[in-house]
C-alpha positions in Angstrom: 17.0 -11.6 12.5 14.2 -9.8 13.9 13.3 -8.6 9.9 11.1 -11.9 9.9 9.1 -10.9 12.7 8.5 -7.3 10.8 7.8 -9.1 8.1 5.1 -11.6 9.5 3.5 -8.5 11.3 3.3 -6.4 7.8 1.4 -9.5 6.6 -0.9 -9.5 9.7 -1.8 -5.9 8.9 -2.0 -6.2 4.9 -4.3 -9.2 5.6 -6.4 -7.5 8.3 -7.2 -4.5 5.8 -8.1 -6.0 3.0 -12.4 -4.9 3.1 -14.2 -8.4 3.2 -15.9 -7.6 -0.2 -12.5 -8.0 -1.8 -10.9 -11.0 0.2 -9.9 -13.5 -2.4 -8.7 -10.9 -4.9 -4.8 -11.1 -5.1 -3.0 -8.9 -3.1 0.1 -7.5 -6.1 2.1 -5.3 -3.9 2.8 -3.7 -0.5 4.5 -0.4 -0.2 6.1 0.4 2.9 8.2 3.3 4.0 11.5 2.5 6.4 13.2 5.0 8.0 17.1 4.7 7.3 17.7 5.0 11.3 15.0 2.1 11.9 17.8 -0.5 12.4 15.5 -2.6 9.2 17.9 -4.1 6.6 15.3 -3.9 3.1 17.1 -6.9 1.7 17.0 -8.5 4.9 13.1 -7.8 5.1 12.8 -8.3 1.7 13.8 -11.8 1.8 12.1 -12.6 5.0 8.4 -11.3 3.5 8.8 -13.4 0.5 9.1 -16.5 2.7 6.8 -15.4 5.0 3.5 -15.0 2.2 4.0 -18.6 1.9 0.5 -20.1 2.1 -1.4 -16.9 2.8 -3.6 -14.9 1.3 -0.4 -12.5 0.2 1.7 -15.3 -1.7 2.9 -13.9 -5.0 2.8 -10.1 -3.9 6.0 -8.1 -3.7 7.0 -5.9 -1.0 8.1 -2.5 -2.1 10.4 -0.7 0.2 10.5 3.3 0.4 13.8 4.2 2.1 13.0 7.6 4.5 16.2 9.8 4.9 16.9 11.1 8.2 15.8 14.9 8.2 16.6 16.9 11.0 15.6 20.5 12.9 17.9 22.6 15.5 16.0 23.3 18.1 18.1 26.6 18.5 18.2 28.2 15.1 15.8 26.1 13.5 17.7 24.8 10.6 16.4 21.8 8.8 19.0 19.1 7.0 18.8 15.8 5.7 21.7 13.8 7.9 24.0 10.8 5.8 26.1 10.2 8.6 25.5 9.7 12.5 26.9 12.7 13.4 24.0 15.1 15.1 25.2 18.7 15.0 23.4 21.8 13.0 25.3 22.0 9.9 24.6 26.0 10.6 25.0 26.2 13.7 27.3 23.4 15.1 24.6 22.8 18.3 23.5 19.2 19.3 20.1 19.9 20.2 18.2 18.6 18.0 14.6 17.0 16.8 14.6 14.3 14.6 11.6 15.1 11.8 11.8 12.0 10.4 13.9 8.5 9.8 12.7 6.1 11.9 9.3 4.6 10.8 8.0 2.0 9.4 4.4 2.2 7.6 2.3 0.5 5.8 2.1 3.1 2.9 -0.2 1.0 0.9 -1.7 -2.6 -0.2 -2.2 -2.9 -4.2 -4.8 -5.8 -5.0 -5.3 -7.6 -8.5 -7.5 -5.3 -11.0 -10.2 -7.5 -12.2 -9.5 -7.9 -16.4 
C-alpha cells in the first residue's frame, strides 16, 4: 500500500512548515488536493495518515482530501472537458491528442493549526 508512504511524507512536510514560533500549537487539519488519475485511494490514505500522526506533532489532526477531476485540452481544436472515464478522445472532435490540464497531483493545499481561545 504505497498510501502509507504518502501519508508519512504529507506529515514530513506539514511538520517541516509549521514556523518555529508556533511549534507546539496543534496542528487541526491538513487539506490536500489528489488528482483522480494519481493512482491515491482517499480512504486508503485516509486511514494510513491517521495511524501515521501517531506520536507526532500532528496526532489528532484530520486529513481533508480535495478530489481533482481530470480536465482535459485538444491539442487540435482546443476543446477543454472534464474526462469520467479513461477514454482520451475530444468529445468535439474525436482526436487523441491531447494535454492533460489537470488530475494527477497531490498538494499540500493547506495546514490549519489550533486558534488560541
Amino acid at each position: 500500500m504505497h498510501e502509507m508512504g504518502i501519508a508519512i511524507q504529507i506529515i514530513n512536510i506539514a511538520k517541516a512548515s509549521i514556523p518555529k514560533n508556533l511549534e507546539g500549537v496543534p496542528v487541526e487539519r491538513v487539506n490536500i488536493a489528489v488528482g483522480k488519475m494519481s493512482a491515491i485511494v482517499p480512504s486508503s490514505l485516509t486511514f494510513c495518515f491517521d495511524i501515521a500522526i501517531k506520536e507526532t506533532p500532528l496526532e489528532g489532526a484530520k486529513l481533508h482530501i480535495e478530489e481533482v477531476p481530470v480536465t482535459l485540452r485538444c491539442k487540435r481544436c482546443n476543446y477543454n472537458w472534464t474526462a469520467d472515464q479513461p477514454v482520451f478522445l475530444c468529445e468535439k472532435c474525436q482526436q487523441s491528442e491531447i494535454d492533460i490540464l489537470s488530475g494527477r497531483e497531490l498538494d499540500i493545499v493547506s495546514i490549519e493549526l489550533a486558534q488560541d481561545s
